[in-house]
Every structure is written in C-alpha cells, then in structure tokens.
C-alpha positions in Angstrom: -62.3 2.0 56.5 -63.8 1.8 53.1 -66.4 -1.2 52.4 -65.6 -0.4 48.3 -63.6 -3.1 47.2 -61.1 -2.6 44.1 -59.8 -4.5 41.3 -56.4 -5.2 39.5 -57.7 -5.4 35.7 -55.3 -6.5 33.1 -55.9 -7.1 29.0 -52.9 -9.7 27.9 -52.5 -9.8 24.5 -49.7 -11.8 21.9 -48.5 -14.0 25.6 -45.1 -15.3 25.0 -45.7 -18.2 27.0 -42.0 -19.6 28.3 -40.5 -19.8 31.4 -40.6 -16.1 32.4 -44.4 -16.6 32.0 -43.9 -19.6 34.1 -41.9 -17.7 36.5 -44.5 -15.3 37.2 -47.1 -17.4 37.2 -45.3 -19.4 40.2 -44.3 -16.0 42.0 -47.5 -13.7 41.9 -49.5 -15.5 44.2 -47.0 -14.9 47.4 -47.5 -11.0 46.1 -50.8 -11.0 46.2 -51.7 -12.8 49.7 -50.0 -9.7 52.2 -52.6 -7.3 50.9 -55.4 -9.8 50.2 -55.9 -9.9 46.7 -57.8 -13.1 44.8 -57.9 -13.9 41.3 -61.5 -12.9 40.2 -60.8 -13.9 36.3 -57.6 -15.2 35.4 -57.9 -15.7 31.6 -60.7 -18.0 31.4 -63.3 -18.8 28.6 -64.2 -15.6 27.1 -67.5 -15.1 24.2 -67.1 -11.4 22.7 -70.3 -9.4 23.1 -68.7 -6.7 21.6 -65.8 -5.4 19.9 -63.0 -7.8 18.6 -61.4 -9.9 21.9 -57.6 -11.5 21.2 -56.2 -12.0 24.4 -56.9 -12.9 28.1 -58.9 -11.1 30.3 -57.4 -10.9 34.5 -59.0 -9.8 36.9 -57.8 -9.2 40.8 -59.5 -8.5 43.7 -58.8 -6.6 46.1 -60.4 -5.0 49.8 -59.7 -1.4 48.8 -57.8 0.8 46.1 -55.0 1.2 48.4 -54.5 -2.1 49.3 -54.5 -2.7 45.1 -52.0 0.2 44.8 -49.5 -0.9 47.5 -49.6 -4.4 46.1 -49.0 -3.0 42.5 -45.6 -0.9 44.0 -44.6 -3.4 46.7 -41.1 -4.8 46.0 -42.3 -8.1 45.5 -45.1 -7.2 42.7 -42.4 -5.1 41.1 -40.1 -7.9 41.0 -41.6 -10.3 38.4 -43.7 -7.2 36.6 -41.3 -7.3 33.8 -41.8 -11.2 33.5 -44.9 -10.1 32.1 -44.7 -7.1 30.5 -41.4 -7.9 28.7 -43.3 -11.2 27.4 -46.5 -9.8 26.3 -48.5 -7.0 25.2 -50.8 -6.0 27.8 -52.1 -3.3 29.4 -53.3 -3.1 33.0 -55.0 -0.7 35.8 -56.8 -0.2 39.2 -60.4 0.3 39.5 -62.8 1.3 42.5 -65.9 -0.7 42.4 -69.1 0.4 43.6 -70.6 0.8 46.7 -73.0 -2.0 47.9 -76.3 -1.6 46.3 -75.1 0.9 43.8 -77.4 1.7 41.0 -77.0 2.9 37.6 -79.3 6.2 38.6 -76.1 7.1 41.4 -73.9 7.4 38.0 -76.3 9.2 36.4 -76.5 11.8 39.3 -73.0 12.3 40.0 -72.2 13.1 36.3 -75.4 15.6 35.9 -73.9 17.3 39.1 
C-alpha cells in the first residue's frame, strides 16, 4: 500500500453563490468520508505571491491517488458535481504528493534521467 498521499485541488472562480452552492456545500462531506478525504484548504484567506489570484483556492486530502480517483467517480461525488460546475468557473485535478522526506534534488534526478 502506498504511504504517498494525494490531493483533490480545485481553482473556483466567478462562484454563484445560491442554493445549488448551498446544496453542495451540505452534500460533499458524506462524499468525502467513505474514502477518507479532509478538507486541507477550503477557500480561506489567500495573499498572492505571484500572478493575479480571483477566486478560491480547495484543497482535499486524500490517503492515496486512487482513493482521490474513486471518490472523484463515485456516484455520490458525481451527483452534486454539476452543483458546482454549473454555478461557477472552476477548474479542478488530482495530484500525487511526495514521498516522506522528499527533496527538491529527487525532482531534479528523475527529470535529468
């Protein structure tokens, strides 16, 4: 079993916040418990380091990619997806993270090889 965990990542921009938002706000939490996910970031304060910033920033985590992929397709994800996506502009995706104690040179050596 893989030790790497995964994150949900999600950019929401021009939210049309009524009650579909509502909706899914209520509803995405009983998606995410059956493959342990936990909100890491869920849109909060956010000081631009770079780059121009106008929406929220989510971030899920997850124990592996697969567990982040099968809550992404289970029925119950897919469900209230469009309560999102029909009420904002977003874009989303899944991402490995590292191994523990991962450095910058490991990067560096799997690109060179």
């Amino acid at each position: 079993m893989s030790t790497t965990k995964a994150y949900a990542i999600a950019y929401l921009r021009e939210l049309d916040f009524g009650p579909e938002i509502i909706e899914y706000l209520e509803r995405i939490d009983d998606t995410l418990a059956p493959y342990d996910g936990r909100f890491i970031v869920h849109g909060g304060q956010l000081t631009a380091a770079e780059g121009t910033w106008d929406g929220d920033l989510v971030v899920i985590e997850f124990p592996s990619a697969r567990a982040a992929q099968d809550w992404y397709d289970s029925d119950g994800y897919q469900a209230i997806l469009p309560l999102r996506t029909e009420h904002s502009s977003s874009i989303a995706c899944i991402v490995e993270g590292t191994k523990p104690g991962h450095r910058a040179k490991d990067k560096l050596a799997a690109l060179l090889a």
